[in-house]
C-alpha positions in Angstrom: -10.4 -5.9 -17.8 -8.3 -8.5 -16.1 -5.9 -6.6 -13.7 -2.5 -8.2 -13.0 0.7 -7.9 -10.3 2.6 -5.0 -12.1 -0.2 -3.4 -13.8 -0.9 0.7 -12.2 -4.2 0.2 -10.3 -7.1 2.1 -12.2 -7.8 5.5 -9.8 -11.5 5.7 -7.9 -12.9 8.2 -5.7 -15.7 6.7 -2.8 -17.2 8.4 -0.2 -16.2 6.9 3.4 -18.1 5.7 6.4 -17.9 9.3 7.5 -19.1 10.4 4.4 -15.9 12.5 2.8 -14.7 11.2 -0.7 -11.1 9.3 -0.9 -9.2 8.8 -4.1 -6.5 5.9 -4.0 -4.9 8.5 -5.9 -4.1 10.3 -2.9 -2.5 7.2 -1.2 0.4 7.2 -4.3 3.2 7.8 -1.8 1.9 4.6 0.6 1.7 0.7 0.4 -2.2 0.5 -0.2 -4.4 -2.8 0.8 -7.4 -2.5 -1.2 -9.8 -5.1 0.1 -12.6 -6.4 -1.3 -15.4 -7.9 0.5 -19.1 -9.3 0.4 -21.0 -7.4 3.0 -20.9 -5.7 5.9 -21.7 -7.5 9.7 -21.6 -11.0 8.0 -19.3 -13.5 9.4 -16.8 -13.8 7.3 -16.1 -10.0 6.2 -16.7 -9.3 10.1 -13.6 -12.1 10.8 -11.7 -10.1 8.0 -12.7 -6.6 9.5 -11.8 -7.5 12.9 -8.4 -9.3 12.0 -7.2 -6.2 9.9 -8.2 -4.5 13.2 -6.0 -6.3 15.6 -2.9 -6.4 13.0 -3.1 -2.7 12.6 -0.3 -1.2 14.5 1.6 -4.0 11.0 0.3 -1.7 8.4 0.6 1.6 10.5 4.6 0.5 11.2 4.8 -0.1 7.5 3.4 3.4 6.4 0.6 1.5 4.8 -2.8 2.5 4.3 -5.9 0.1 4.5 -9.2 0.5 2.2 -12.0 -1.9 2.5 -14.6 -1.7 0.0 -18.2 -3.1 -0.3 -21.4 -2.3 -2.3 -22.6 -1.8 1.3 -23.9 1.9 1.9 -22.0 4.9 3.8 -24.8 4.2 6.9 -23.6 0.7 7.1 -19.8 1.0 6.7 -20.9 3.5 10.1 -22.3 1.1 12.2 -20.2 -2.0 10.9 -17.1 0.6 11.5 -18.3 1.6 14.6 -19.4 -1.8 16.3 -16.3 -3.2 15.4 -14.3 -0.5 16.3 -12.4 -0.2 13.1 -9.4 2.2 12.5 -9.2 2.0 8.9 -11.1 3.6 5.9 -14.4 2.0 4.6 -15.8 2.8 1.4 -18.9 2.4 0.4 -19.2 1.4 -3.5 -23.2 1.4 -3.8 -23.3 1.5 -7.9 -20.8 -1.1 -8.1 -18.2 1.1 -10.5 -14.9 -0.4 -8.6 -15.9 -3.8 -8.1 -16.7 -3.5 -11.8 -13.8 -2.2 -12.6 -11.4 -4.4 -10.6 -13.3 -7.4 -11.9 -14.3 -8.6 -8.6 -18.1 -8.6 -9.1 -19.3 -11.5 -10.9 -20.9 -15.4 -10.4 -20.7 -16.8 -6.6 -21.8 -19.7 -5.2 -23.1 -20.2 -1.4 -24.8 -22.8 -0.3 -25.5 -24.8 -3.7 -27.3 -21.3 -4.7 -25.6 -19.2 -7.4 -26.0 -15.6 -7.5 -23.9 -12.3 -8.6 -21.8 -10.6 -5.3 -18.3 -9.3 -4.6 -15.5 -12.0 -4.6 -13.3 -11.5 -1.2 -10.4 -10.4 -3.3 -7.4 -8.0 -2.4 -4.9 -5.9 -4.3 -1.7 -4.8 -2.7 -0.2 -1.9 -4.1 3.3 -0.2 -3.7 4.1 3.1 -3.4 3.2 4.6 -6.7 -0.3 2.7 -7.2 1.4 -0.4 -8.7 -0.3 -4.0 -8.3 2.3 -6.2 -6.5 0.1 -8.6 -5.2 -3.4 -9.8 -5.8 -5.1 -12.1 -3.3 -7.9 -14.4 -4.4 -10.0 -16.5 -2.0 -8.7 -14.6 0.7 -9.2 -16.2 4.3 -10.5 -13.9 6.3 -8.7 -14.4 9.8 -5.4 -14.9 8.4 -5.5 -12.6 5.8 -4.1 -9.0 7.3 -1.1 -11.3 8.6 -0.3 -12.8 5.2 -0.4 -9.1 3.8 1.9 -7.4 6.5 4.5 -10.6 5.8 4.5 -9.6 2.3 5.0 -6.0 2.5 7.8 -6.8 4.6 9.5 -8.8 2.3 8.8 -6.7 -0.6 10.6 -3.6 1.1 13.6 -5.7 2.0 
C-alpha cells in the first residue's frame, strides 16, 4: 500500500524503550513525526537522533509529539535512548509489521552491496492522524529543522 500526504495514517501499537505499548492513536489530538530509521547507534540515525534532540524544545512549543521507529529491539532503543540522552519516544518494531505497512522496508543499497532494511523515511501527521507530509531520503542533521519549519507554516 502506497501511503500519500492526505491519506489517515494506518493506527499501530509498539512497545517503547521503556517497555509500555503506544498507539499513534493516542497522539490524534497532536502534530505527530513518525520517523523512520535504519538502526540504532549507527551514524547516520545517531546524527538524526541527536538532531531531533537538540531541536526539541521546536516540537514541544508546537504541541508535537516525536516517534522514532526501528526494527531495533526494546534493549537497544534503552541504551541508544539512554547514551544519547533522548527525550522522545522510541519504538521498537522487531517483526517489521509498521515498516511493512508504511512501505518503508524494502531494497537498499550501501556500499555497492544490496540488501533489504528500513528506508530513512518520515510521515508528518496533523492533528487528527492525517499525512501532510512525507519525507523521503531524509538528511539526518537537518532533518528535525526542516520538520519544525513545516509545522509552522502549516498552522499559520
Amino acid at each position: 500500500m502506497q501511503l500519500r500526504v492526505g491519506d489517515i495514517a494506518p493506527d499501530f501499537s509498539l512497545p517503547d524503550q521503556n517497555g509500555n505499548n503506544h498507539k499513534l492513536s493516542d497522539y490524534k489530538k497532536h502534530w505527530v513525526l513518525i520517523y523512520f530509521y535504519p538502526k540504532d547507534n549507527t551514524p547516520g540515525c545517531t546524527k538524526e537522533a541527536c538532531a531531533i534532540r537538540d531541536n526539541y524544545a521546536g516540537f514541544k512549543e508546537l504541541n508535537a509529539k516525536v516517534l522514532g521507529i526501528s526494527t531495533d529491539s526494546v534493549e537497544s532503543h534503552s541504551k541508544f535512548s539512554e547514551k544519547q540522552k533522548l527525550p522522545f519516544i522510541l519504538l521498537s518494531d522487531i517483526d517489521k509489521k509498521v515498516v511493512n505497512l508504511y512501505g518503508v522496508f524494502g531494497k537498499k543499497k550501501f556500499m555497492g552491496r544490496e540488501f533489504k532494511g528500513t528506508k530513512r523515511t518520515s510521515f508528518l501527521l496533523k492533528p487528527g492522524g492525517i499525512i501532510a507530509k512525507i519525507y523521503e531520503n531524509v538528511k539526518p542533521v537537518l532533518h528535525a529543522q526542516e520538520v519544525i519549519n513545516d509545522i509552522d507554516n502549516l498552522i499559520k
